[in-house]
C-alpha positions in Angstrom: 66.0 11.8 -14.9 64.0 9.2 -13.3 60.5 8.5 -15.7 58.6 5.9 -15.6 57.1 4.4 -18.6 54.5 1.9 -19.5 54.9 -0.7 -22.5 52.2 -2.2 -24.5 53.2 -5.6 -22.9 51.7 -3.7 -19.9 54.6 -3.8 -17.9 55.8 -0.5 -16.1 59.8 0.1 -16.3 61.7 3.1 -14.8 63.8 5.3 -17.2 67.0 5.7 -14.7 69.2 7.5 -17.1 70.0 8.8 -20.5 73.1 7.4 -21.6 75.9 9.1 -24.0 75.6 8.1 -27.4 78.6 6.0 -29.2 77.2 6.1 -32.4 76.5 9.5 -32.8 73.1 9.2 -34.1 71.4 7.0 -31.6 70.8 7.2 -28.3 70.1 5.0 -24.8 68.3 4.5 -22.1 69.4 2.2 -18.8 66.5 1.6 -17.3 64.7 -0.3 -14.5 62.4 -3.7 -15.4 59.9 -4.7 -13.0 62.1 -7.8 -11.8 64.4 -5.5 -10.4 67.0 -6.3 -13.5 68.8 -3.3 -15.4 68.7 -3.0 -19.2 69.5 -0.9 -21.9 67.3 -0.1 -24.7 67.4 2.2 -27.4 65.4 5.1 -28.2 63.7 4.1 -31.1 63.1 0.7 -29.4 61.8 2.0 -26.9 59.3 4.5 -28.6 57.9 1.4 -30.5 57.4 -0.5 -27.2 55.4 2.4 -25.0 52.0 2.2 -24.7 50.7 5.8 -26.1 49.1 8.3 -23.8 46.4 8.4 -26.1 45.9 4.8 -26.0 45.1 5.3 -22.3 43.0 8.1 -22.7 40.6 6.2 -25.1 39.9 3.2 -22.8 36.5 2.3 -23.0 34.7 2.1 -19.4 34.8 -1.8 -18.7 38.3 -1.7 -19.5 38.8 1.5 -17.3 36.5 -0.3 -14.6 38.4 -3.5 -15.1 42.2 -1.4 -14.6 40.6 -0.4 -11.4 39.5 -3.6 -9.7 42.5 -5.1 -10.7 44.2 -2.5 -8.6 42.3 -1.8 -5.7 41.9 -5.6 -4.3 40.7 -6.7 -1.2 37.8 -9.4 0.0 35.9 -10.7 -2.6 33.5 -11.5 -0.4 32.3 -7.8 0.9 32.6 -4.4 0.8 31.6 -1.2 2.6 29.6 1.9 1.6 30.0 5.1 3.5 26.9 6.7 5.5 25.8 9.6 7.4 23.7 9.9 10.1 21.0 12.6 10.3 23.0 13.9 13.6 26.3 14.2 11.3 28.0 11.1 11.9 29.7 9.3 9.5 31.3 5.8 8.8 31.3 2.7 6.9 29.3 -0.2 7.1 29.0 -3.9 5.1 27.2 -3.4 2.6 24.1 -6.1 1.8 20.5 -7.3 2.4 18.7 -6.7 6.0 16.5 -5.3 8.1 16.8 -2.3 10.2 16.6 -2.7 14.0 16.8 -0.4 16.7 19.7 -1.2 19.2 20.8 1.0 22.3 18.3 3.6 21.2 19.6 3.8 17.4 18.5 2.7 13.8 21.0 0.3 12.2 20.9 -2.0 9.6 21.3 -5.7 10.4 22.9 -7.2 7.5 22.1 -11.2 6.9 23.4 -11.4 3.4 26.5 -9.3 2.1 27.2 -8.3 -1.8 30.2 -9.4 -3.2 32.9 -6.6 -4.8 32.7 -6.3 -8.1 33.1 -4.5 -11.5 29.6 -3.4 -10.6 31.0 -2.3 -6.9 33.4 0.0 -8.7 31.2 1.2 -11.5 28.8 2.0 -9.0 31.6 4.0 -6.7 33.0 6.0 -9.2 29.7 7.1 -10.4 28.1 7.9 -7.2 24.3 7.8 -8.7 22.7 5.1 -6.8 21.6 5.8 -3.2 23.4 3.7 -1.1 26.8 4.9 -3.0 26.2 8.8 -2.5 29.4 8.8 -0.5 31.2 5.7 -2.1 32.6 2.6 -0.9 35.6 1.1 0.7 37.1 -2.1 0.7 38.7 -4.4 3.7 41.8 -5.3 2.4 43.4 -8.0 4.8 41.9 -11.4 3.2 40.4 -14.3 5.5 44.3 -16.0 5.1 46.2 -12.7 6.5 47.1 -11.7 3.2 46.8 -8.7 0.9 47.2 -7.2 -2.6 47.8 -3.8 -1.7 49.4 -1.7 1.5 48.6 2.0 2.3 50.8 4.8 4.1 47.4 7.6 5.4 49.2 10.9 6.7 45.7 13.6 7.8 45.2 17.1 8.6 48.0 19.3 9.5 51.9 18.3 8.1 50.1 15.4 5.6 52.1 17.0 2.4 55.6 18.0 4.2 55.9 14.2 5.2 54.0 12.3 3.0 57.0 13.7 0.9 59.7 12.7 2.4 58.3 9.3 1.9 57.7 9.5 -1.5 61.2 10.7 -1.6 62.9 7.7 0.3 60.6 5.2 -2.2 61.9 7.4 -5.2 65.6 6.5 -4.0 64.7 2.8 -3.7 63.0 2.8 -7.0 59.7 2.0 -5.0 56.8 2.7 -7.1 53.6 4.0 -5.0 50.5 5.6 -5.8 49.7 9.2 -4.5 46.1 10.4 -3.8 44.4 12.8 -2.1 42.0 12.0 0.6 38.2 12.6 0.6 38.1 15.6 3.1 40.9 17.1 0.9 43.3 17.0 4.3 45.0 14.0 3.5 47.4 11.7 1.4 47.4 8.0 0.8 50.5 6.5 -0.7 49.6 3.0 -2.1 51.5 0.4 -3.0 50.2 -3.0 -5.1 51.1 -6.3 -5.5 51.3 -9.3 -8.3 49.7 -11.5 -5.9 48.7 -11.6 -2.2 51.6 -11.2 0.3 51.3 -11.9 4.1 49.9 -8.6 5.8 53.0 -8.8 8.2 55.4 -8.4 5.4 53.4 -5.8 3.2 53.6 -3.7 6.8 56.8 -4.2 7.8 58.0 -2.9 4.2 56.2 -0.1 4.8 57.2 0.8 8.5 60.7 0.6 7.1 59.9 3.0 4.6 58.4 5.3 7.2 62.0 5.1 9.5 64.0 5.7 6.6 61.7 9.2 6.1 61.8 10.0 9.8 65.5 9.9 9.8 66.0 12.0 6.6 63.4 14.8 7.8 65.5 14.3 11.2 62.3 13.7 13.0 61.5 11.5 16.0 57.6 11.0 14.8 55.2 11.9 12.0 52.6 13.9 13.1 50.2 13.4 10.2 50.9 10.2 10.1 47.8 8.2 11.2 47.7 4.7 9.9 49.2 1.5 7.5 46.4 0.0 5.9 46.0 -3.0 6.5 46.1 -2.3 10.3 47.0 -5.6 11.8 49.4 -8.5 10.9 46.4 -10.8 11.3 42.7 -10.4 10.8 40.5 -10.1 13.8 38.7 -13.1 14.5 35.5 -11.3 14.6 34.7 -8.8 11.1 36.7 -8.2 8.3 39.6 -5.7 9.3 39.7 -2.4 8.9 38.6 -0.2 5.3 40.1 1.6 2.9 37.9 3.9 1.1 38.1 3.9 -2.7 39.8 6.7 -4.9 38.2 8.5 -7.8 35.0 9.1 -6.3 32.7 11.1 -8.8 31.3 14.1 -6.7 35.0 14.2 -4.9 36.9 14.3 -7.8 35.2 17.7 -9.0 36.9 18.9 -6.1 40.3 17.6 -6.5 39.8 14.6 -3.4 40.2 11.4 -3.8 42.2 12.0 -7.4 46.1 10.8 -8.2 48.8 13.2 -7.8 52.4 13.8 -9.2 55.7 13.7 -6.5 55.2 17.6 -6.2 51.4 16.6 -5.2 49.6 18.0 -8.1 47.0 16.7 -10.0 47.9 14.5 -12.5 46.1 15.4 -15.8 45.2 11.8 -17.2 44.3 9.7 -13.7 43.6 6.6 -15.7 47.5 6.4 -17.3 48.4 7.6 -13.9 46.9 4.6 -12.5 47.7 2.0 -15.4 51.7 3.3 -15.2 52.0 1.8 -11.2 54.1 -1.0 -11.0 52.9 -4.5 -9.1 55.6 -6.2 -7.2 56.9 -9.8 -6.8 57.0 -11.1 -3.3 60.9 -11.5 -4.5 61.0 -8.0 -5.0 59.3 -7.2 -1.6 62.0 -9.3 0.3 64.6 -7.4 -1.7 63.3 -3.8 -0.6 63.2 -4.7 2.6 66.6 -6.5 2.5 67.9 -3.4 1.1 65.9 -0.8 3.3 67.2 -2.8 6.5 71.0 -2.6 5.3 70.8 0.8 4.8 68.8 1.8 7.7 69.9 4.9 9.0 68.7 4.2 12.7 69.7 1.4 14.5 67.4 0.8 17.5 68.5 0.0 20.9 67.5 -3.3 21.5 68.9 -4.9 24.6 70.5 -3.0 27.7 73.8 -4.8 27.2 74.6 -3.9 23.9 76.7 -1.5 23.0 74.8 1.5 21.7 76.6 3.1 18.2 75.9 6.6 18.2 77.7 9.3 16.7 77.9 12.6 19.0 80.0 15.4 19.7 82.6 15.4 22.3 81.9 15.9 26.0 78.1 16.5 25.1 76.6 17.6 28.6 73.6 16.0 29.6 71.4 17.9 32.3 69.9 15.3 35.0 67.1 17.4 36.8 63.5 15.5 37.0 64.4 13.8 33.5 67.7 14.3 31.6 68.0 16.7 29.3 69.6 17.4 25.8 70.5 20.6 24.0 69.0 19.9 20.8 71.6 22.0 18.9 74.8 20.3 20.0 73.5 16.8 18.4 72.5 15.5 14.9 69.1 14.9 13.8 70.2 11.7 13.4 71.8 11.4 16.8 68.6 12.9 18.4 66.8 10.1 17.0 69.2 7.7 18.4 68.8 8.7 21.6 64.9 9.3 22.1 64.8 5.2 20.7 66.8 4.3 24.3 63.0 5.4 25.6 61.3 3.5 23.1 60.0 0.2 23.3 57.5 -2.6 22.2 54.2 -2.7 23.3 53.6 -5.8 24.3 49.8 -5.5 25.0 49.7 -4.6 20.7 51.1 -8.1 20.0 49.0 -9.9 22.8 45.9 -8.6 21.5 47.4 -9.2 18.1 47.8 -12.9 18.7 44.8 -13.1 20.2 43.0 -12.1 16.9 41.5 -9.2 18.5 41.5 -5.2 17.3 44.6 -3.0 17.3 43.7 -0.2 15.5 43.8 1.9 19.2 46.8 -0.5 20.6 50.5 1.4 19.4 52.8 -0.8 18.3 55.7 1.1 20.0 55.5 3.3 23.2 58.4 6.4 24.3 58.7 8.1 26.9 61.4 10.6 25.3 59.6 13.9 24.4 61.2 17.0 22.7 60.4 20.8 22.4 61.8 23.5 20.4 64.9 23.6 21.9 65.5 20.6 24.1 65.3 17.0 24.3 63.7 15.0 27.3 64.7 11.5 28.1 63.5 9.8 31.8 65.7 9.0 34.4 65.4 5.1 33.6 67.8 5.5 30.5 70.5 6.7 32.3 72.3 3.3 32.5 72.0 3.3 28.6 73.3 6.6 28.1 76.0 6.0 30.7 77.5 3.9 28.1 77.9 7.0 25.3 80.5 7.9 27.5 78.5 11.5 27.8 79.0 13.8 30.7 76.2 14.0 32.7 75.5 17.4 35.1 73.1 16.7 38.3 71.2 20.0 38.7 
C-alpha cells in the first residue's frame, strides 16, 4: 500500500503495510519512521497522531512561507532572480544593489552589494508582483563549505516523464522520499530530495547518481536522454561565484499553468501543494550513508573497472560478436542488463572533470564519464579497443 503520512510531531512516516488483525476488532499498521526503524501502530493511534489535511490547508502565509524556506535551502548569503533580455534571452543573475554598465557592447548590472535570502525572498517569489521578481528567483545551493541541504535530479524536453519515473520508482523501492515538480517551461521534472542538516555535496551527488544507475538498469537503458543535470553540479564550489541555481517551485504566474507545482508518482497535480510539500521527509546523514550502502549492494551493474579483472556478465551461449570497423552486437540475443554491461567496457572517467574539479573551477560542460559504445535500434557498437576485455567473456568473435 505504501502511504506516507505526516504526524502532528511533524515527522513524516511511511505506511508499508496493513497488517491482519488478531483481535478482531482492531487493526495495524507496520510502518516506516524517519530513522529508518520499523514499528507498528494501531489504527486508532495512529488517526489521533496525523496531522489533519485540513490543518495544512488553513496555514496562515508566514507559516506557509516559513514551510518553504525551511525546504528550499541554499546560501544565505544571495540569491538570483530570473531576467529577459529585450532580444529574448533569458537567465539568472545575483540579485542586489548596483549600477548598470555597458560591457562588450551590452547593458548589465554590476552588482556591489547582494540581498540576503529570506522569508521576504520567498514571499516575494511566489507572488511574482514586484518587478525584479516577474519571473522568480533561484537559489545556489552548494554553500561556501561544499555542503548542501537539498539535491535535485532535472530530466528536460523529450522522454522527462518516461524516466523521471523510473526514478521515482527505484526511490519508491528504497523508501526514498523525493519531491516531484514540474519545471517552468512545463517540459520538465525535478525530483528533490532534502536534508536535516547540510551534507557534503559529494555525498548528496553520489546518492543520487546511484539512484540514476539503478533506473537505467531497470528501464534497460544505457543513458537517459532527458536527463540533463544533479543539482548541485559540482562536488566543490568554484572558487570564483557561487555554483550553479536552482530555480524556485510555486511560482505565482506559473502555477496557473500547472509549472513549477508538486506532482503525485503518476505525475499529476497534487490537489493541496502545501501538505504535499509539508509530508516530504528530511534525512539524517546516517540515513544517507544507509541508502547508498544499500543502493551499492544491490547495484544491478557492476562496472568494469580495471583491464585485469575478471568481468561478471551473464550472456547467452556462443553469443557472436561481428568485428568489422568496431564490433558489433545483436541487441536481441543479450539482456538489457547485459547490454549495459558491455557498453560500460567503453566507458570511462573523465579525468579532465575531476582536474578542473580539484582545481575549483566549472564543470557544468565537463562529463563526468565519457563512452565510446553507441547503440541503434537493432545493434550495439563497441570500438575495437575493448576487444581484449571482451576476449575474456569467452564470446565468439567473427572478423568480417
Amino acid at each position: 500500500m505504501q502511504k506516507k503520512v505526516r504526524l502532528q510531531n511533524g515527522e513524516a512516516i511511511l505506511l508499508m503495510e496493513k497488517l491482519p488483525s488478531w483481535s478482531g476488532d482492531r487493526s495495524y499498521f507496520k510502518a516506516r519512521r524517519q530513522d529508518g526503524t520499523f514499528c507498528v501502530i494501531e489504527a486508532e493511534q495512529l488517526n489521533s497522531l496525523v496531522l489533519k489535511e485540513n490543518k495544512t490547508s488553513q496555514l496562515s502565509t508566514p507559516q506557509k512561507l516559513q514551510l518553504f524556506y525551511d525546504y528550499f535551502r541554499g546560501r544565505p548569503d544571495v540569491y538570483a532572480t530570473k531576467w529577459k533580455s529585450k532580444s529574448g534571452r533569458m537567465g539568472f543573475s545575483p540579485h542586489g544593489e548596483g549600477e548598470w554598465i555597458v560591457k562588450d557592447g551590452r547593458s548589465q548590472k554590476e552588482i556591489h552589494t547582494y540581498y540576503p535570502y529570506t522569508l521576504q525572498t520567498v514571499n516575494d517569489h511566489i507572488r511574482t508582483e514586484k518587478y525584479d521578481f516577474r519571473m522568480g528567483a533561484g537559489i545556489y545551493p552548494m554553500l561556501e563549505n561544499d555542503t548542501t541541504y537539498l539535491v535535485v535530479i532535472d530530466f528536460d524536453d523529450k522522454g522527462a516523464e518516461k524516466e523521471a519515473k523510473a526514478v521515482v520508482k527505484i526511490c519508491r523501492k528504497y523508501d526514498i522520499d523525493i519531491l516531484i515538480e514540474r519545471s517552468q517551461s512545463g517540459q520538465g521534472i525535478h525530483l528533490w530530495m532534502f536534508f536535516e542538516n547540510a551534507v557534503q555535496a559529494s555525498k548528496a551527488r553520489y546518492l543520487a547518481q546511484l539512484i540514476i544507475r539503478h533506473a537505467m538498469a531497470d528501464l534497460g537503458v544505457m543513458n537517459f536522454s532527458s536527463f540533463d543535470r544533479i543539482i548541485p553540479m559540482q562536488d566543490k564550489l568554484p572558487s570564483k561565484g557561487f555554483g550553479n541555481i536552482i530555480a524556485l517551485p510555486l511560482r505565482a504566474d506559473k502555477v496557473k499553468e500547472n509549472k513549477t507545482v508538486f506532482l503525485s508518482d503518476e505525475l499529476e497535480v497534487v490537489e493541496n501543494q502545501w501538505e504535499e510539500l509539508a509530508s516530504i521527509a528530511k534525512y539524517s546523514e546516517n540515513e544517507i550513508d544507509s541508502f547508498i550502502e544499500t543502493l551499492q549492494e544491490n547495484l544491478p551493474i557492476q562496472l568494469y573497472k580495471q583491464d585485469n579483472e575478471k568481468v561478471a556478465i551473464e550472456l547467452p551461449e556462443n553469443l557472436l560478436v561481428t568485428i568489422a570497423g568496431e564490433l558489433i552486437i545483436d541487441k536481441k540475443l543479450i539482456s538489457k542488463k547485459a547490454m549495459i554491461q558491455l557498453a560500460h567496457l567503453a566507458t570511462f572517467h573523465n579525468p579532465e572533470f575531476y582536474k578542473r574539479q580539484n582545481m575549483r573551477v566549472p564543470t557544468w560542460d565537463t562529463p563526468q564519464f565519457m563512452t565510446s559504445a553507441s547503440e541503434d535500434e537493432n545493434h550495439l557498437y563497441l570500438p575495437r579497443g575493448t576487444q581484449s576485455k571482451i576476449d575474456k567473456l569467452d564470446i565468439d568473435l567473427n572478423n568480417l
